[in-house]
LUMDRENBA-376762 format. One record per residue (C-alpha): x, y, z; residue number from 0; chain. Coordinates in steps of 0.001 Angstrom, whole numbers, plus 500000, padded with zeros to 6 digits. Layout:
% LUMDRENBA-376762
R      px      py      pz  resi  chain
R       X       Y       Z   NUM      A
...
END
This chain:
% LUMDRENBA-376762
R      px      py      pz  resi  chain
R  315747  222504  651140     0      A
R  315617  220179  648063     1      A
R  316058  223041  645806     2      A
R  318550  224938  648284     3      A
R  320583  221523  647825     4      A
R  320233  221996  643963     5      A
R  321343  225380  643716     6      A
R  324286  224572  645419     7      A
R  325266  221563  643944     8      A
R  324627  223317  640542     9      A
R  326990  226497  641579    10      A
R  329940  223714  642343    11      A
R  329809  221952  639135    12      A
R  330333  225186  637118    13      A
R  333870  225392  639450    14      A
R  336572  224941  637030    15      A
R  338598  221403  638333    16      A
R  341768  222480  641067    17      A
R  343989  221586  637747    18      A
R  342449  223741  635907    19      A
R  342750  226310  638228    20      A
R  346248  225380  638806    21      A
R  346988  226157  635094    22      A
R  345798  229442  635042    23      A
R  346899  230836  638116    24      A
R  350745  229743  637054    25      A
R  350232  230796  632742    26      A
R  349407  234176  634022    27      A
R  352461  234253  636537    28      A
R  354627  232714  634014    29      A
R  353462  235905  631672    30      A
R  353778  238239  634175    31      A
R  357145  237262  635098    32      A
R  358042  237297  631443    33      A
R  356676  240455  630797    34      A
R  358306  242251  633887    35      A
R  361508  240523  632948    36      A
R  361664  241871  629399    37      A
R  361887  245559  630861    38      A
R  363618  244684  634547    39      A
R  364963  247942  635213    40      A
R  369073  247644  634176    41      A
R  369038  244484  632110    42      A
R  369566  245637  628313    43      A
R  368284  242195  626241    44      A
R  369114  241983  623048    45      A
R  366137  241518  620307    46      A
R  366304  238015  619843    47      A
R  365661  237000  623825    48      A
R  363245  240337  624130    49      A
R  361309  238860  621490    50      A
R  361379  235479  622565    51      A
R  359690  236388  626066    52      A
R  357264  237768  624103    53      A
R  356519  235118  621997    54      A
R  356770  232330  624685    55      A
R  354035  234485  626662    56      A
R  351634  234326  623988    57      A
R  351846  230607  623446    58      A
R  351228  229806  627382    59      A
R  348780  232156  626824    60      A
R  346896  230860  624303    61      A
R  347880  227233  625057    62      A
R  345982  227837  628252    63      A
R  343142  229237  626607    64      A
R  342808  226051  624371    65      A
R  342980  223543  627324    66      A
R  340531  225820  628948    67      A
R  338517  225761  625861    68      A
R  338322  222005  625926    69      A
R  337731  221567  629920    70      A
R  334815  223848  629573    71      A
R  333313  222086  626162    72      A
R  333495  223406  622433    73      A
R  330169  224620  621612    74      A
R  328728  228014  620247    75      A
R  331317  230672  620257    76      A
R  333354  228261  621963    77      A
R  334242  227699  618466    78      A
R  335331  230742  617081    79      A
R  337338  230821  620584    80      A
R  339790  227925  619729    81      A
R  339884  228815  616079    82      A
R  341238  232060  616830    83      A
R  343349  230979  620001    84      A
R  345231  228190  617201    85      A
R  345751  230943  614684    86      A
R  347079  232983  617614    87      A
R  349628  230307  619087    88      A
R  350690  229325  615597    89      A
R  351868  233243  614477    90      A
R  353716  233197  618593    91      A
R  355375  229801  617296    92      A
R  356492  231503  614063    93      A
R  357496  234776  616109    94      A
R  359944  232907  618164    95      A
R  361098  231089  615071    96      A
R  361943  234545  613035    97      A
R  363456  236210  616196    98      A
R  366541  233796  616366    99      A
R  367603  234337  612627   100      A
R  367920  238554  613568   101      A
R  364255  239577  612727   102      A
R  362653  242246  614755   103      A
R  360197  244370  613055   104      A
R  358146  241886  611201   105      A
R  357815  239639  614548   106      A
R  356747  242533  616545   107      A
R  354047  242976  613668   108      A
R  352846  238906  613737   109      A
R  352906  239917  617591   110      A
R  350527  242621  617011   111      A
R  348304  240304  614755   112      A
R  348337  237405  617239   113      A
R  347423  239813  620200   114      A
R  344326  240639  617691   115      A
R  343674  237377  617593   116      A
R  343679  236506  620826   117      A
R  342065  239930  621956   118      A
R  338907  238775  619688   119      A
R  339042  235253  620912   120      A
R  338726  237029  624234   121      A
R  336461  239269  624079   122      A
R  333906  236560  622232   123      A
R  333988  234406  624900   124      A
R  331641  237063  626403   125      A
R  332436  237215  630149   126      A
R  333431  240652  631951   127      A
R  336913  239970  632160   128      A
R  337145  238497  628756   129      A
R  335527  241668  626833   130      A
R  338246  244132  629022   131      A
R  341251  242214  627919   132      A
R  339470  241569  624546   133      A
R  339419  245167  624057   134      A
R  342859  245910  625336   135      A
R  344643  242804  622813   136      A
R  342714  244379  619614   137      A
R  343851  247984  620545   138      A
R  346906  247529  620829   139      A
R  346777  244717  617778   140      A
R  345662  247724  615594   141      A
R  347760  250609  617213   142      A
R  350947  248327  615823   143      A
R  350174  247130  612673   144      A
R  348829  250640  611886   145      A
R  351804  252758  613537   146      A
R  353697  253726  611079   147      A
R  350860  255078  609142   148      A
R  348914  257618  611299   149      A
R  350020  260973  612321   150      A
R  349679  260802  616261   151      A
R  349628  257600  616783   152      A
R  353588  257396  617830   153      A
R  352309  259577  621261   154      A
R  349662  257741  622233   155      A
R  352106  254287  621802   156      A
R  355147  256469  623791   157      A
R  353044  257444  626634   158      A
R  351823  253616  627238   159      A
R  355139  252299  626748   160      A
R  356331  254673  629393   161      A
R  354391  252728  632153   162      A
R  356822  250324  631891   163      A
R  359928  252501  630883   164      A
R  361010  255823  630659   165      A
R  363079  256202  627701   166      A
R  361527  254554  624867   167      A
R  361452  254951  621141   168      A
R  360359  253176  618073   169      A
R  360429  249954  617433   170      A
R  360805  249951  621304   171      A
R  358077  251679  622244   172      A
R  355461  249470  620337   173      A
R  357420  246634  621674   174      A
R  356904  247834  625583   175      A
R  352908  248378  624500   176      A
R  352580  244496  623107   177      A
R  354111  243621  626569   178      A
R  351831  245593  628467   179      A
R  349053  244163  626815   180      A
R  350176  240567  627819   181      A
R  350810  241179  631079   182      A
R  347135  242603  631166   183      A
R  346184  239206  629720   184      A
R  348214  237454  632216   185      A
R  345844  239044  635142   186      A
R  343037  237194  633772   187      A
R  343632  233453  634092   188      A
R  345043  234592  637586   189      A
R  341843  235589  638833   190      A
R  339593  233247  636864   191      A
R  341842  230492  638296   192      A
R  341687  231871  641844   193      A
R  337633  232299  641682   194      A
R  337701  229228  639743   195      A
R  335563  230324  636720   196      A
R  336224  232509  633746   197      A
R  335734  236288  634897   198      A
END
């Protein structure tokens, strides 16, 4: 029973804190709702806000990810974790900076790089969840800031973009792929904040 009592006790102390959980379950909303408003069917932004959303959704992204980082304890790849999760929210902070003076291209390319960045930091941490959307943030890192150099490449980036829209061309359709890919990381926190560990 003693034991019994143990194993219990020990499975509740690895639940994250409610506020915790709180946190993620409204980043990943907040990116979701950013991501699905950036292609709401009708609504034509204009660069500057479409890049913006983006931006903003990395930094609650990755701002999350550092608090989490901290709640949980920095040790081990832990690390490597918040290094790259720093680097990441620092490029989305000069993303959102470049986007209001009529830059387009080069932010959706520091997008790209901070999605590696975060994809990495992801898939380090080494839980199930964290390798899938790992793997999905340093595709679609690479696809980008590789694009415009391989043959073939522009219809494997049209054909994901067109999950979220139908008519899409370049620089859209790398755009519409970079805000797939953070909705997909928006998922995450969701469910590691409703099971209340990291998935």
């Amino acid at each position: 029973m003693a034991y019994l009592g143990h194993q219990m006790l020990t499975a509740k102390e690895k639940k994250s804190p409610a506020w915790l959980r709180i946190l993620e379950i409204s980043a990943g909303l907040i990116i979701l709702i950013l991501g699905v408003a950036a292609f709401y069917p009708g609504v034509d932004w204009g660069w500057t806000t479409f890049i913006a959303f983006l931006a903003f959704a990395l930094i609650i992204l990755e701002i999350a990810y550092i608090i989490r980082i901290f709640a949980k304890g920095i040790s081990g790849p832990r690390r490597l974790n918040l290094i790259l999760s720093v680097l990441a929210t620092l490029i989305a902070v000069l993303v959102l900076a470049l986007s209001f003076y009529g830059v387009y291209l080069l932010p959706l390319y520091l997008l790209a790089l901070g999605l590696l960045f975060a994809g990495i930091a992801s898939a380090v941490r080494g839980t199930v969840g964290g390798k899938i959307v790992g793997i999905f943030g340093i595709f679609a890192g690479i696809i980008v800031l590789i694009f415009p150099k391989i043959v073939g490449i522009h219809a494997i980036v049209t054909n994901l973009a067109l999950l979220l829209s139908p008519t899409l061309t370049y620089p859209n359709n790398i755009a519409a792929l970079i805000t797939l890919c953070l909705m997909i990381f928006g998922l995450e926190p969701i469910i590691s904040g409703i099971m209340g560990r990291w998935i």
